[in-house]
C-alpha positions as CSV (number, residue, x, y, z in Angstrom):
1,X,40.0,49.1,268.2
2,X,42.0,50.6,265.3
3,X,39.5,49.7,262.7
4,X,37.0,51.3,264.7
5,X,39.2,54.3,265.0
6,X,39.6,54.4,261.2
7,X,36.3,53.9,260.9
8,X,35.4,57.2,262.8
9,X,38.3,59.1,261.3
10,X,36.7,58.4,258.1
11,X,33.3,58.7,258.7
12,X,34.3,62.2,260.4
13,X,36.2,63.3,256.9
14,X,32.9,61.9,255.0
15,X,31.0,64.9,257.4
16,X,33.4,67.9,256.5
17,X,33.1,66.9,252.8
18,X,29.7,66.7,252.7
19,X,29.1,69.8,255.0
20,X,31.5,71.9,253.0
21,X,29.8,70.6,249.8
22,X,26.5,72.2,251.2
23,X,27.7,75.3,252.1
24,X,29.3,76.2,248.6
25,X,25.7,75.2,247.4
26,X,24.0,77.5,249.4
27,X,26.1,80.2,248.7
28,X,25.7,79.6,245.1
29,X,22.2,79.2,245.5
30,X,22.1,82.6,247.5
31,X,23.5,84.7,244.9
32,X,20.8,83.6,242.7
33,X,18.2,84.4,245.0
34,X,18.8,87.8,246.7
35,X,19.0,89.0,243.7
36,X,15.9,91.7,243.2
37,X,14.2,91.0,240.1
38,X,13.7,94.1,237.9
39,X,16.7,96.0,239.3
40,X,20.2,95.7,238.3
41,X,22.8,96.0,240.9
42,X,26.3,97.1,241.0
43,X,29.2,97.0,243.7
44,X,32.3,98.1,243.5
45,X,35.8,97.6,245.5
46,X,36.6,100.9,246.7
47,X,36.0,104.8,246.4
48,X,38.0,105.7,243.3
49,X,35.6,103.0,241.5
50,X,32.9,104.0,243.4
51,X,33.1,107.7,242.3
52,X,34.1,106.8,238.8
53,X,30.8,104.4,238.5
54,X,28.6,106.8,240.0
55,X,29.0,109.3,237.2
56,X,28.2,106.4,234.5
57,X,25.0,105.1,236.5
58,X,23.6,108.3,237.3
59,X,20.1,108.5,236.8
60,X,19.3,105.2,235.2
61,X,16.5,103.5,235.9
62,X,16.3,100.6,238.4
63,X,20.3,100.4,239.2
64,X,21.6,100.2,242.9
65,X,25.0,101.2,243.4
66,X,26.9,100.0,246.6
67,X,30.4,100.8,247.8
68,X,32.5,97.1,249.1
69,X,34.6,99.4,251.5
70,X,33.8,102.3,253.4
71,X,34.7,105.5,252.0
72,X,37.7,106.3,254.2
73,X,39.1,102.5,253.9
74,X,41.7,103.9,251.5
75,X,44.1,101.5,248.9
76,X,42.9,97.7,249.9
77,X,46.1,96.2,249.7
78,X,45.3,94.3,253.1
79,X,42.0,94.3,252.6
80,X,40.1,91.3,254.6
81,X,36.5,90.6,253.3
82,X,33.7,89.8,256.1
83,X,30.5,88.1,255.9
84,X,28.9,91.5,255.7
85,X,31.1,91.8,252.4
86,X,30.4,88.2,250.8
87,X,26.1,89.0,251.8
88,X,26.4,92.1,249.9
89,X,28.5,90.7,246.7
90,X,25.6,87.8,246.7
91,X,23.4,90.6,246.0
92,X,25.4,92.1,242.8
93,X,24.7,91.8,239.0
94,X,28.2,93.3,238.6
95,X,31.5,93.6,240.6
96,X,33.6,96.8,239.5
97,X,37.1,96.4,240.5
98,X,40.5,98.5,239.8
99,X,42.8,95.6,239.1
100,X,46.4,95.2,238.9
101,X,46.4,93.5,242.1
102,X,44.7,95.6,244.8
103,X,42.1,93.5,245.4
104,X,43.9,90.9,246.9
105,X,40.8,89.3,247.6
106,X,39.4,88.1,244.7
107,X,40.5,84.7,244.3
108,X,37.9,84.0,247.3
109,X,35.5,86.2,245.2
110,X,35.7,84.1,242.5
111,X,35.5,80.8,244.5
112,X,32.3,81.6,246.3
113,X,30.6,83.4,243.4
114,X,31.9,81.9,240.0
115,X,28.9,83.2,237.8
116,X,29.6,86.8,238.7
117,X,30.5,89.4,236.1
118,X,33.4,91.3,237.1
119,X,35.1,94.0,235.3
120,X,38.5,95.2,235.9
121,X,39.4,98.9,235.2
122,X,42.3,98.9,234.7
123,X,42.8,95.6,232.3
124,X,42.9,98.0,229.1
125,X,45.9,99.9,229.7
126,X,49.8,99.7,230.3
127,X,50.5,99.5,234.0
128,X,53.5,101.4,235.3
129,X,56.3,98.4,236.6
130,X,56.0,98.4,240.9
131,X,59.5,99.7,241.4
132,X,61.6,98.5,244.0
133,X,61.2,101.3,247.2
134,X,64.0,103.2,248.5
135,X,66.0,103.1,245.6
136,X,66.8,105.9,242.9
137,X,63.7,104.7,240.8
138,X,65.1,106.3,237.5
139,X,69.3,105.6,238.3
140,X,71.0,108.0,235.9
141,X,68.4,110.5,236.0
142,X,66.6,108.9,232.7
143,X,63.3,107.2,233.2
144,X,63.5,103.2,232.7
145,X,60.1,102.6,231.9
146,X,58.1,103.8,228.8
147,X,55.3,105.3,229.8
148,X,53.9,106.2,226.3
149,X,50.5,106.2,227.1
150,X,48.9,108.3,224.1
151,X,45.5,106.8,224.9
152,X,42.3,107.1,222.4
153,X,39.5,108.9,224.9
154,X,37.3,109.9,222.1
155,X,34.0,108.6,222.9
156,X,31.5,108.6,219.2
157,X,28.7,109.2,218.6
158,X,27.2,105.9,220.0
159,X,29.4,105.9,223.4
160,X,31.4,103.2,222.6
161,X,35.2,102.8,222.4
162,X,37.5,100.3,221.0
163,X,39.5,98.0,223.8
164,X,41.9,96.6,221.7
165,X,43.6,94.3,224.7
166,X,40.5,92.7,225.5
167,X,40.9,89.4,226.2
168,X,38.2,87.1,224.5
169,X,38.5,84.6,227.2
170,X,38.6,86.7,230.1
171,X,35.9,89.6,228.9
172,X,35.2,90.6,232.4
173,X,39.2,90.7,233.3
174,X,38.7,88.8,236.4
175,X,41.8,86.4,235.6
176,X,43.7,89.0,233.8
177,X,47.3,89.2,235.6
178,X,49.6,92.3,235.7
179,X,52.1,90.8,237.5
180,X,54.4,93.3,239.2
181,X,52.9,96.3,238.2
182,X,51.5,99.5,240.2
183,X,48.0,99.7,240.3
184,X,47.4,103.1,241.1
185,X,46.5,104.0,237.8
186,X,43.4,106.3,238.7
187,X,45.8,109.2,239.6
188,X,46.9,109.8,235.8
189,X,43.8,112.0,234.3
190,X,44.5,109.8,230.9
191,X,44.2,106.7,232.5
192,X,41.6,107.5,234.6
193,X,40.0,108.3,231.1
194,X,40.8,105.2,229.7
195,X,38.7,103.4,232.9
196,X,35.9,105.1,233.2
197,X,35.6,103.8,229.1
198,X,35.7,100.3,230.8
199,X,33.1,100.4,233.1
200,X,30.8,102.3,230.7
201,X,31.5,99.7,228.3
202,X,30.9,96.5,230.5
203,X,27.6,98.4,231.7
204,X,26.2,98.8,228.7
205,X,26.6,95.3,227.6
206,X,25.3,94.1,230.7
207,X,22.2,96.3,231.0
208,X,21.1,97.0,227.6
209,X,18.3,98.7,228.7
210,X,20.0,101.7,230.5
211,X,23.2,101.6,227.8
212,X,21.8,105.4,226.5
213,X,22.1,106.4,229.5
214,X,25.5,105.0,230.8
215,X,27.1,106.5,227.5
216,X,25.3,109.8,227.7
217,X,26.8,110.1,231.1
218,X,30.0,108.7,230.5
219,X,30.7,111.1,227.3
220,X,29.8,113.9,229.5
221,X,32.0,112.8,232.4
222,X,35.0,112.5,229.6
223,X,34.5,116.1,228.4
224,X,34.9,117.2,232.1
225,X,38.1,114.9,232.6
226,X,39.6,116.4,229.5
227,X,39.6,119.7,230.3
228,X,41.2,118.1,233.5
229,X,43.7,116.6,231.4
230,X,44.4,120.0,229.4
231,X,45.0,122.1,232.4
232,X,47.2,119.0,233.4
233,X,49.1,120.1,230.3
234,X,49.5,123.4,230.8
235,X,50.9,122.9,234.1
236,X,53.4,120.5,232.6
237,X,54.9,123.0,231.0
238,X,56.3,124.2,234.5
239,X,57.3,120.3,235.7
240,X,58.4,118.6,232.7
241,X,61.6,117.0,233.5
242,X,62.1,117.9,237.2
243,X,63.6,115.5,239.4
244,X,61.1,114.5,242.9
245,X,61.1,112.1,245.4
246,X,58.0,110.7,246.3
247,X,56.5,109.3,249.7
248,X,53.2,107.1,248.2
249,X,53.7,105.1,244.8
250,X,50.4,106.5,243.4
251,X,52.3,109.4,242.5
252,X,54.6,107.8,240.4
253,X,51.6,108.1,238.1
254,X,51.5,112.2,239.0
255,X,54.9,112.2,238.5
256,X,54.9,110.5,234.8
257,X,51.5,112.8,233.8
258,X,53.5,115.5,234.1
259,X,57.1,114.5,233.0
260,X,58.8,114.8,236.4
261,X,61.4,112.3,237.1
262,X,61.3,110.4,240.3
263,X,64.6,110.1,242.0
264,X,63.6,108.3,245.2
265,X,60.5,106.3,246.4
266,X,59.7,106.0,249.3
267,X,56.0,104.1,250.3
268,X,54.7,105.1,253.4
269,X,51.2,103.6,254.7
270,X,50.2,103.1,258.4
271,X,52.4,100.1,258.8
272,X,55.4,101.3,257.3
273,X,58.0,102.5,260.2
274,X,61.3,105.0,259.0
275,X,64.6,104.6,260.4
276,X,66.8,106.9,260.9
277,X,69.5,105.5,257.6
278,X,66.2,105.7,255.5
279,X,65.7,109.6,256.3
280,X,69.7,109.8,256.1
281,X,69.1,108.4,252.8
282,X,66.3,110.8,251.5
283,X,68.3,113.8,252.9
284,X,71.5,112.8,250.6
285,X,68.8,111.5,247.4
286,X,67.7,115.6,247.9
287,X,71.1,117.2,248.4
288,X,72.8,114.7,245.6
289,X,70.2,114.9,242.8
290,X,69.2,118.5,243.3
291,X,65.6,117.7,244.5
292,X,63.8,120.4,245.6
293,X,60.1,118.9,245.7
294,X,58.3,115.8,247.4
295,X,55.5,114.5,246.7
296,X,53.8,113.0,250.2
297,X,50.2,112.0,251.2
298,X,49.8,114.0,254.6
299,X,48.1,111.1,256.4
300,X,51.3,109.3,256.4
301,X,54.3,111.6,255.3
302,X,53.9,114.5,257.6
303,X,56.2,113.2,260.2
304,X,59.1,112.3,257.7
305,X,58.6,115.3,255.5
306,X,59.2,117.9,258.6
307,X,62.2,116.2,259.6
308,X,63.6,116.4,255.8
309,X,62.5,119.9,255.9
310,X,64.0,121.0,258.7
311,X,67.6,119.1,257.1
312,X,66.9,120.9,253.5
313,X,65.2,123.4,251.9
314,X,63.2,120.7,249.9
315,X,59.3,121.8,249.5
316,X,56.5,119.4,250.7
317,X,54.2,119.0,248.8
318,X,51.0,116.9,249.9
319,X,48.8,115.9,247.4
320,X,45.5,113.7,247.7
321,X,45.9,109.5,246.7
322,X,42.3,110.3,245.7
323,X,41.2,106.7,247.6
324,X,39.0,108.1,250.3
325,X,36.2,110.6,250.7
326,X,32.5,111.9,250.0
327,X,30.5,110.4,247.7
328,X,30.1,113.1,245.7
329,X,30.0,112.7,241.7
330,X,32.7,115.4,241.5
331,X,35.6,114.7,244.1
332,X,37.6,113.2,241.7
333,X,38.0,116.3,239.5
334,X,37.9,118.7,243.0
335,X,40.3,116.7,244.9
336,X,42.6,116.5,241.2
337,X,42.6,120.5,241.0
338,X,43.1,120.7,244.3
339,X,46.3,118.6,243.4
340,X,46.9,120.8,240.7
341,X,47.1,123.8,242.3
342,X,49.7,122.5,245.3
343,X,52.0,121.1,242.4
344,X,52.0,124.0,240.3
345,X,52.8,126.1,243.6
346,X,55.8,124.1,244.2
347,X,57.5,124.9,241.0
């Protein structure tokens, strides 16, 4: 009776094996086939790739751009992928992600679809260090981490650009590992730059016959995000070395384009619940350090920011993350003056 038993138990192991087996095959063998012969098809993670993409890709021939996410998903730190998502991705020539760790997910990516070409945005430039949260980020009042980020955004004459970091045996950046580093980087103009460069690049090299195209576009995006950048600068002018608190890490990125100090961080997102220390605590951070901004993402820092208002005569400020919207080709530089304008308000 046992041997019989172990019998079964094996022959039932020999099943899952095999059954398993067959079903990485056929998704293999999917991603081959639902591929569209004659058309070349992007996807990326989520909206601030999305947007960024859109404006390389415009009007070049025989290219299908799809969105992961829906446009009002936000950040994808939690981010579960479906079957819906895993049909789609079997369908791409070319996965365009942030990086840095938001998509959590890409280890099963990578699993089901091993021959895709993925390119990571973010994997050419210096990542600001995830600080720990509800702590005085910068201590004495000086900031810890350099965040010299003089990056080259020149695009020549042929669209290309030189990516110094690149990793020769990771060119699409899928393994590349920031460790403990905030990804947000989209929400510094000069890094956002340095991105968009990325993408165009990997494009280009991937679809030779639309590269004109994707480096025509991108050089014109980059003229339009440097005069972003400049009127970033002038603005500065007015910020540069002013202590904040912020409610969303992203900004730690606003906060470091234009030279502010942050004092206090606080990261808020729908699953993040305040007690009543915590506001005690940004109440004191405000009357101890002289703060007389935040920084906050409405969505999630209303509630908070009234209660500290009502304690101080701090200003609220609540800027755009820039993660969720239209698909239009210019929300990122709309939504970024809007941003603009609120900051330079506050000061």
């Amino acid at each position: 009776m046992k041997k019989k038993c172990r019998f079964v138990g094996i022959m039932f192991l020999c099943i899952i094996i095999v059954c398993t087996m067959l079903v990485m095959l056929y998704e293999r063998s999917s991603y081959s086939s639902t591929k569209e012969k004659g058309r070349f098809t992007i996807v990326t993670s989520f909206y601030p790739m999305y947007i960024a993409t859109l404006n390389i890709v415009d009007g070049a021939d025989g290219v299908t751009l799809e969105n992961l996410s829906e446009p009002q998903t936000g950040c994808l730190h939690d981010f579960q992928l479906t079957p819906e998502d895993m049909k789609l991705l079997s369908t791409a020539d070319m996965f365009v992600i942030n990086g840095g760790g938001i998509e959590s997910f890409m280890s099963d990516v990578a699993k089901a679809y091993p021959d895709l070409t993925v390119t990571e945005a973010c994997r050419d430039m210096q990542l600001i260090a995830e600080a720990d949260e509800d702590i005085d980020v910068h201590g004495d009042g000086t900031d810890t981490n350099d965040h010299s980020h003089e990056e080259e955004h020149d695009i020549d004459s042929e669209g290309t650009h030189d990516h110094d970091g690149e990793d020769p045996d990771d060119p699409d950046g899928a393994g590349h590992d920031h460790g403990d580093e905030n990804a947000h980087a989209w929400m510094s103009v000069s890094r956002y730059r340095t991105m968009v460069s990325t993408i165009a690049d990997a494009l280009s090299e991937a679809d030779p016959s639309n590269a004109s195209i994707y480096n025509s576009n991108a050089k014109e995006y980059d003229q339009k995000l440097a005069e972003l950048e400049q009127e970033e600068s002038q603005i500065k002018e007015k910020t540069n070395g002013k202590d904040i608190i912020i409610f969303h890490e992203a900004y730690e990125y606003v906060a470091d384009d234009f030279g502010m100090n942050v004092r206090y961080l606080m990261d808020l997102d729908e699953e993040r619940s305040v007690s009543a220390g915590e506001v005690s605590d940004v109440i004191a951070a405000v009357k101890n350090d002289g703060v007389s901004v935040i920084l906050a993402e409405e969505l999630y820092g209303k509630d908070l920011g009234d209660t500290v208002s009502r304690e101080t005569d701090v200003k609220m400020v609540y800027i755009d993350p820039l993660n969720r919207g239209d698909y239009d080709k210019d929300s990122y530089i709309d939504g970024m003056k809007k941003n603009f304008k609120l900051i330079e308000g506050a000061f």
